[in-house]
C-alpha positions, 0 to 999 in steps of 0.5 A: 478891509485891504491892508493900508501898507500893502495899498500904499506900496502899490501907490508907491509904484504907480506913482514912478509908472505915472512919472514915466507917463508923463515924461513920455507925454511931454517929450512927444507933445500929447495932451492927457488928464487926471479923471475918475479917482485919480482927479477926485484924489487929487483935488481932495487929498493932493493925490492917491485917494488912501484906498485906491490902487490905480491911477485914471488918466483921460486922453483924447483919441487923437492923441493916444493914437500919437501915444501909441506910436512912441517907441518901446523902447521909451517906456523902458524894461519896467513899463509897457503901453497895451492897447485892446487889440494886442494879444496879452492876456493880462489886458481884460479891458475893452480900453489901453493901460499902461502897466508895471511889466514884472508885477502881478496882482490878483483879486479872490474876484479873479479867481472866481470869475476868470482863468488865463487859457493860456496856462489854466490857472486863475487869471492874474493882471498887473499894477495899472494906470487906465487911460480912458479914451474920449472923443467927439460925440455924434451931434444926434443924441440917439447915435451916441447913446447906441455908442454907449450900448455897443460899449457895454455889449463890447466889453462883455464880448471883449473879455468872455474872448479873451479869458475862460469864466470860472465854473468852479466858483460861482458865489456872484454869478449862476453856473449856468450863466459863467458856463454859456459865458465860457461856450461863446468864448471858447467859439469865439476863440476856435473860430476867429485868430483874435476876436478881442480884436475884431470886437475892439476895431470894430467898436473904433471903427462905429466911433470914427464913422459918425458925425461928430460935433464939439462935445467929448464923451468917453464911452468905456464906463457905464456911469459914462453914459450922458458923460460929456463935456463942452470942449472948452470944459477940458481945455487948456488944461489946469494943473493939480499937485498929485503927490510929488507930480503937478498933473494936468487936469479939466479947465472945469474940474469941478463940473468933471468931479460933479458929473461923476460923484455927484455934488457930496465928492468932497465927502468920505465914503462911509469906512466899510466902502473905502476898499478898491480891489480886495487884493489877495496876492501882490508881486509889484515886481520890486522884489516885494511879495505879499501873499494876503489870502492864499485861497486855492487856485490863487498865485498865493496858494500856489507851492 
Protein backbone atom coordinates (compact mmCIF):
# COMPACT_ATOMS: atom_id res chain seq x y z
CA UNK A 1 0.00 0.00 0.00
CA UNK A 2 1.38 3.42 -1.19
CA UNK A 3 2.42 5.59 1.73
CA UNK A 4 -0.87 8.10 2.38
CA UNK A 5 1.69 11.20 3.38
CA UNK A 6 3.69 10.96 0.36
CA UNK A 7 0.30 10.59 -1.78
CA UNK A 8 -1.06 13.33 -0.19
CA UNK A 9 2.15 15.47 -0.81
CA UNK A 10 1.65 14.74 -4.54
CA UNK A 11 -2.16 15.97 -4.33
CA UNK A 12 -0.74 19.07 -2.64
CA UNK A 13 1.16 20.04 -5.69
CA UNK A 14 -1.50 18.97 -8.22
CA UNK A 15 -3.68 21.19 -6.74
CA UNK A 16 -1.30 24.71 -7.36
CA UNK A 17 -0.77 22.97 -10.95
CA UNK A 18 -4.57 22.82 -11.47
CA UNK A 19 -4.90 26.52 -9.68
CA UNK A 20 -2.47 27.66 -12.79
CA UNK A 21 -4.92 25.72 -15.19
CA UNK A 22 -7.69 27.17 -14.34
CA UNK A 23 -6.46 30.49 -14.24
CA UNK A 24 -5.22 29.88 -17.52
CA UNK A 25 -8.32 28.74 -18.80
CA UNK A 26 -10.30 31.56 -17.68
CA UNK A 27 -8.08 34.18 -18.78
CA UNK A 28 -8.41 32.88 -22.59
CA UNK A 29 -12.14 32.08 -22.42
CA UNK A 30 -11.88 27.90 -22.91
CA UNK A 31 -14.10 25.38 -21.78
CA UNK A 32 -12.65 22.18 -19.51
CA UNK A 33 -14.20 19.53 -17.21
CA UNK A 34 -13.66 17.54 -14.26
CA UNK A 35 -13.79 13.59 -15.32
CA UNK A 36 -12.62 10.10 -14.42
CA UNK A 37 -11.32 10.14 -10.86
CA UNK A 38 -10.95 13.90 -10.75
CA UNK A 39 -15.15 14.10 -11.02
CA UNK A 40 -15.79 10.98 -8.97
CA UNK A 41 -13.35 12.52 -6.22
CA UNK A 42 -15.17 15.48 -6.40
CA UNK A 43 -18.88 14.57 -5.94
CA UNK A 44 -17.87 12.05 -3.33
CA UNK A 45 -15.22 13.30 -1.11
CA UNK A 46 -15.21 17.37 -2.21
CA UNK A 47 -11.68 16.52 -3.99
CA UNK A 48 -8.79 14.30 -4.55
CA UNK A 49 -10.07 10.85 -4.16
CA UNK A 50 -7.34 10.04 -0.68
CA UNK A 51 -5.36 7.24 -3.10
CA UNK A 52 -5.16 9.07 -6.28
CA UNK A 53 -2.55 10.92 -7.65
CA UNK A 54 -3.41 12.85 -10.76
CA UNK A 55 -6.18 14.90 -11.60
CA UNK A 56 -8.33 14.21 -14.90
CA UNK A 57 -9.46 17.12 -16.98
CA UNK A 58 -12.21 16.54 -19.95
CA UNK A 59 -11.78 19.58 -22.76
CA UNK A 60 -12.96 19.69 -26.20
CA UNK A 61 -10.68 19.62 -29.09
CA UNK A 62 -11.87 23.19 -30.11
CA UNK A 63 -10.78 24.42 -27.12
CA UNK A 64 -7.45 22.52 -26.52
CA UNK A 65 -6.58 23.65 -29.88
CA UNK A 66 -6.90 27.43 -28.13
CA UNK A 67 -5.18 25.71 -24.97
CA UNK A 68 -2.22 25.11 -26.97
CA UNK A 69 -1.63 28.02 -28.36
CA UNK A 70 -1.35 30.03 -24.93
CA UNK A 71 2.18 31.59 -24.62
CA UNK A 72 4.66 29.46 -22.19
CA UNK A 73 5.42 31.98 -20.71
CA UNK A 74 1.80 32.00 -18.90
CA UNK A 75 2.48 28.73 -17.57
CA UNK A 76 5.25 30.00 -15.59
CA UNK A 77 8.83 28.01 -14.66
CA UNK A 78 6.89 25.40 -12.76
CA UNK A 79 4.43 24.29 -15.10
CA UNK A 80 4.37 23.12 -18.99
CA UNK A 81 1.59 22.01 -21.51
CA UNK A 82 2.84 18.84 -23.84
CA UNK A 83 1.06 17.73 -26.59
CA UNK A 84 1.38 13.89 -28.23
CA UNK A 85 3.44 15.45 -31.14
CA UNK A 86 6.13 17.20 -28.89
CA UNK A 87 9.42 15.29 -28.56
CA UNK A 88 9.74 15.19 -24.58
CA UNK A 89 10.35 11.55 -23.46
CA UNK A 90 8.80 12.19 -20.21
CA UNK A 91 5.36 12.32 -22.28
CA UNK A 92 4.19 8.24 -22.86
CA UNK A 93 0.48 9.07 -23.86
CA UNK A 94 -1.20 9.07 -27.21
CA UNK A 95 -3.01 12.19 -25.27
CA UNK A 96 -1.79 16.13 -23.72
CA UNK A 97 -0.78 16.58 -19.80
CA UNK A 98 0.23 19.27 -18.11
CA UNK A 99 3.02 18.69 -15.82
CA UNK A 100 5.11 19.95 -12.77
CA UNK A 101 8.29 20.92 -14.77
CA UNK A 102 10.97 19.95 -12.10
CA UNK A 103 9.44 17.02 -10.51
CA UNK A 104 9.80 13.39 -10.96
CA UNK A 105 8.25 10.39 -10.19
CA UNK A 106 8.62 6.62 -11.35
CA UNK A 107 6.82 3.41 -10.56
CA UNK A 108 8.54 -0.39 -10.08
CA UNK A 109 6.05 -0.74 -13.21
CA UNK A 110 8.43 1.85 -15.08
CA UNK A 111 11.20 0.27 -14.49
CA UNK A 112 10.07 -3.11 -15.60
CA UNK A 113 8.63 -2.11 -18.58
CA UNK A 114 10.44 1.11 -20.22
CA UNK A 115 13.73 2.83 -20.57
CA UNK A 116 14.44 6.54 -21.56
CA UNK A 117 16.58 5.96 -25.27
CA UNK A 118 17.89 9.07 -24.34
CA UNK A 119 20.04 8.04 -21.35
CA UNK A 120 19.63 4.31 -20.97
CA UNK A 121 18.24 4.27 -17.88
CA UNK A 122 14.63 3.14 -16.61
CA UNK A 123 12.20 5.73 -17.67
CA UNK A 124 10.82 8.22 -15.22
CA UNK A 125 7.73 10.97 -15.88
CA UNK A 126 6.37 13.85 -13.61
CA UNK A 127 3.27 14.91 -11.53
CA UNK A 128 0.56 15.18 -13.90
CA UNK A 129 -2.75 16.46 -14.71
CA UNK A 130 -4.38 14.52 -17.91
CA UNK A 131 -6.62 16.12 -20.19
CA UNK A 132 -8.72 13.95 -22.13
CA UNK A 133 -9.69 15.43 -25.58
CA UNK A 134 -13.51 14.69 -26.75
CA UNK A 135 -14.92 15.40 -29.95
CA UNK A 136 -17.78 14.78 -32.09
CA UNK A 137 -18.63 11.63 -32.85
CA UNK A 138 -18.87 10.12 -36.47
CA UNK A 139 -23.08 9.88 -36.89
CA UNK A 140 -22.32 5.99 -38.21
CA UNK A 141 -21.90 3.93 -35.32
CA UNK A 142 -19.05 1.66 -37.32
CA UNK A 143 -17.05 4.67 -38.29
CA UNK A 144 -16.59 5.58 -34.51
CA UNK A 145 -15.87 2.31 -33.14
CA UNK A 146 -13.08 1.89 -36.12
CA UNK A 147 -11.89 5.45 -34.21
CA UNK A 148 -12.01 3.62 -31.06
CA UNK A 149 -9.60 0.73 -32.36
CA UNK A 150 -7.15 2.78 -34.14
CA UNK A 151 -7.08 4.31 -30.74
CA UNK A 152 -6.14 1.44 -29.02
CA UNK A 153 -3.66 0.41 -31.64
CA UNK A 154 -2.25 4.13 -31.71
CA UNK A 155 -1.21 4.21 -28.26
CA UNK A 156 0.68 0.87 -28.41
CA UNK A 157 2.66 2.42 -31.40
CA UNK A 158 2.80 5.67 -29.62
CA UNK A 159 4.93 4.42 -26.84
CA UNK A 160 6.71 1.14 -28.12
CA UNK A 161 8.12 4.90 -30.70
CA UNK A 162 8.82 6.72 -28.26
CA UNK A 163 10.54 4.44 -25.30
CA UNK A 164 12.69 1.15 -25.57
CA UNK A 165 10.57 -1.88 -23.47
CA UNK A 166 12.57 -3.39 -20.59
CA UNK A 167 13.83 -7.10 -21.52
CA UNK A 168 15.63 -7.11 -18.29
CA UNK A 169 12.58 -7.61 -16.11
CA UNK A 170 9.67 -9.26 -17.51
CA UNK A 171 7.17 -10.46 -14.56
CA UNK A 172 3.88 -8.89 -16.37
CA UNK A 173 4.89 -9.51 -20.02
CA UNK A 174 7.09 -12.48 -21.95
CA UNK A 175 10.69 -11.58 -23.07
CA UNK A 176 9.66 -12.37 -26.46
CA UNK A 177 6.76 -10.08 -26.26
CA UNK A 178 8.79 -6.89 -24.66
CA UNK A 179 11.85 -7.76 -27.11
CA UNK A 180 9.47 -7.41 -30.73
CA UNK A 181 7.92 -4.33 -28.79
CA UNK A 182 11.41 -2.81 -28.61
CA UNK A 183 12.75 -4.22 -32.47
CA UNK A 184 9.68 -2.09 -33.92
CA UNK A 185 10.33 0.79 -31.89
CA UNK A 186 13.86 0.73 -32.49
CA UNK A 187 12.54 0.54 -36.63
CA UNK A 188 10.20 3.08 -36.03
CA UNK A 189 12.95 5.26 -34.57
CA UNK A 190 15.82 4.56 -37.16
CA UNK A 191 13.49 5.03 -40.14
CA UNK A 192 11.46 8.07 -39.29
CA UNK A 193 12.66 11.72 -37.29
CA UNK A 194 9.64 11.28 -34.95
CA UNK A 195 7.21 8.50 -35.52
CA UNK A 196 5.15 9.38 -32.05
CA UNK A 197 4.27 12.15 -34.20
CA UNK A 198 3.21 10.64 -37.58
CA UNK A 199 1.06 8.22 -35.15
CA UNK A 200 -0.45 11.06 -33.06
CA UNK A 201 -1.55 13.61 -36.30
CA UNK A 202 -2.57 10.87 -38.10
CA UNK A 203 -4.99 9.76 -35.62
CA UNK A 204 -6.07 13.48 -35.56
CA UNK A 205 -6.36 13.72 -38.96
CA UNK A 206 -9.14 10.09 -39.21
CA UNK A 207 -11.09 12.19 -36.20
CA UNK A 208 -11.38 15.61 -38.03
CA UNK A 209 -11.92 13.81 -41.37
CA UNK A 210 -15.23 12.07 -40.40
CA UNK A 211 -18.65 13.39 -40.48
CA UNK A 212 -19.52 14.33 -37.12
CA UNK A 213 -23.13 14.74 -35.52
CA UNK A 214 -24.10 16.43 -31.86
CA UNK A 215 -22.54 13.57 -29.69
CA UNK A 216 -18.91 13.82 -28.04
CA UNK A 217 -17.09 10.89 -27.17
CA UNK A 218 -13.39 10.57 -25.99
CA UNK A 219 -11.37 7.92 -27.53
CA UNK A 220 -8.29 7.86 -25.61
CA UNK A 221 -9.41 5.06 -23.06
CA UNK A 222 -10.70 1.70 -23.35
CA UNK A 223 -13.62 2.04 -20.90
CA UNK A 224 -14.34 4.63 -23.43
CA UNK A 225 -15.61 2.81 -26.23
CA UNK A 226 -19.76 3.51 -26.20
CA UNK A 227 -18.43 6.38 -23.92
CA UNK A 228 -20.51 9.25 -25.53
CA UNK A 229 -22.83 12.00 -24.38
CA UNK A 230 -25.64 14.31 -25.91
CA UNK A 231 -24.10 17.70 -26.18
CA UNK A 232 -26.49 18.84 -23.73
CA UNK A 233 -25.21 16.13 -21.13
CA UNK A 234 -21.81 18.41 -20.83
CA UNK A 235 -23.00 21.84 -21.43
CA UNK A 236 -23.15 24.46 -19.59
CA UNK A 237 -21.15 23.35 -17.24
CA UNK A 238 -21.82 23.04 -13.39
CA UNK A 239 -19.49 23.68 -10.83
CA UNK A 240 -18.32 21.28 -7.74
CA UNK A 241 -16.29 22.44 -4.93
CA UNK A 242 -12.83 20.27 -5.63
CA UNK A 243 -10.72 21.27 -2.38
CA UNK A 244 -9.95 24.56 -2.12
CA UNK A 245 -11.04 25.26 -6.07
CA UNK A 246 -14.90 25.21 -7.19
CA UNK A 247 -14.27 23.41 -10.59
CA UNK A 248 -16.36 23.10 -13.61
CA UNK A 249 -17.87 19.91 -14.18
CA UNK A 250 -21.13 18.04 -16.70
CA UNK A 251 -24.34 19.63 -16.63
CA UNK A 252 -25.46 15.72 -16.21
CA UNK A 253 -22.47 14.67 -13.96
CA UNK A 254 -24.33 11.79 -12.77
CA UNK A 255 -25.02 9.97 -15.94
CA UNK A 256 -20.99 10.84 -16.69
CA UNK A 257 -19.95 9.20 -13.27
CA UNK A 258 -22.71 6.21 -14.20
CA UNK A 259 -21.34 5.45 -17.62
CA UNK A 260 -17.86 5.32 -16.20
CA UNK A 261 -17.95 3.40 -12.67
CA UNK A 262 -21.23 1.95 -12.89
CA UNK A 263 -24.48 2.66 -10.54
CA UNK A 264 -22.22 1.56 -6.91
CA UNK A 265 -19.77 4.98 -7.79
CA UNK A 266 -20.55 6.00 -4.59
CA UNK A 267 -19.01 3.20 -2.73
CA UNK A 268 -15.38 2.67 -1.69
CA UNK A 269 -13.47 0.07 -3.47
CA UNK A 270 -12.43 -2.79 -1.03
CA UNK A 271 -9.10 -1.44 0.94
CA UNK A 272 -6.35 -3.88 -1.23
CA UNK A 273 -7.86 -1.71 -4.41
CA UNK A 274 -7.46 1.76 -3.21
CA UNK A 275 -3.77 2.47 -4.67
CA UNK A 276 -3.35 4.25 -7.87
CA UNK A 277 0.25 4.00 -8.91
CA UNK A 278 2.66 2.31 -6.50
CA UNK A 279 5.36 4.97 -6.49
CA UNK A 280 8.66 3.95 -5.52
CA UNK A 281 10.67 7.34 -6.09
CA UNK A 282 8.97 10.79 -5.80
CA UNK A 283 10.93 14.31 -6.50
CA UNK A 284 7.96 16.64 -6.71
CA UNK A 285 10.29 19.18 -7.57
CA UNK A 286 9.65 21.32 -4.12
CA UNK A 287 12.92 20.24 -2.54
CA UNK A 288 10.81 17.38 -1.36
CA UNK A 289 12.60 13.63 -2.25
CA UNK A 290 11.37 10.19 -1.04
CA UNK A 291 12.81 7.48 -1.95
CA UNK A 292 10.23 4.59 -1.19
CA UNK A 293 11.68 1.32 -2.73
CA UNK A 294 15.35 1.67 -3.99
CA UNK A 295 15.08 -1.31 -6.23
CA UNK A 296 17.82 -1.51 -9.10
CA UNK A 297 17.85 0.38 -11.96
CA UNK A 298 15.61 2.96 -10.10
CA UNK A 299 16.23 6.90 -9.49
CA UNK A 300 15.84 5.53 -5.80
CA UNK A 301 18.94 3.23 -6.14
CA UNK A 302 20.85 5.30 -7.97
CA UNK A 303 24.29 6.73 -5.66
Amino acid sequence: MQDKNIIREIQLEGIKMLHRFDEICKRHDIRYFACDGTLLGAIRHNGYIPWDDDLDVGILREDFEKLSEVPKEEWGDDYELISPDMPDIKHDKIFPRVYIKNSKIQSKRDVENWIDPTTGKAWNTSVMLDLFIFDHMPENKSDYMAICKDIENSSKKYISSKLKANCKFSPNASFVKKSLKRMYGGFERMTKKEPWKDIYEKHVNMIKSSKCGNKISCYYDNYYHDFYFEEEDIYPLAEIKFEDLMIPVPKNYLKFLTKAYGDTYMEFPPEEDRYHINFIYADLGNGKKYVIDPIPGSLGAEK
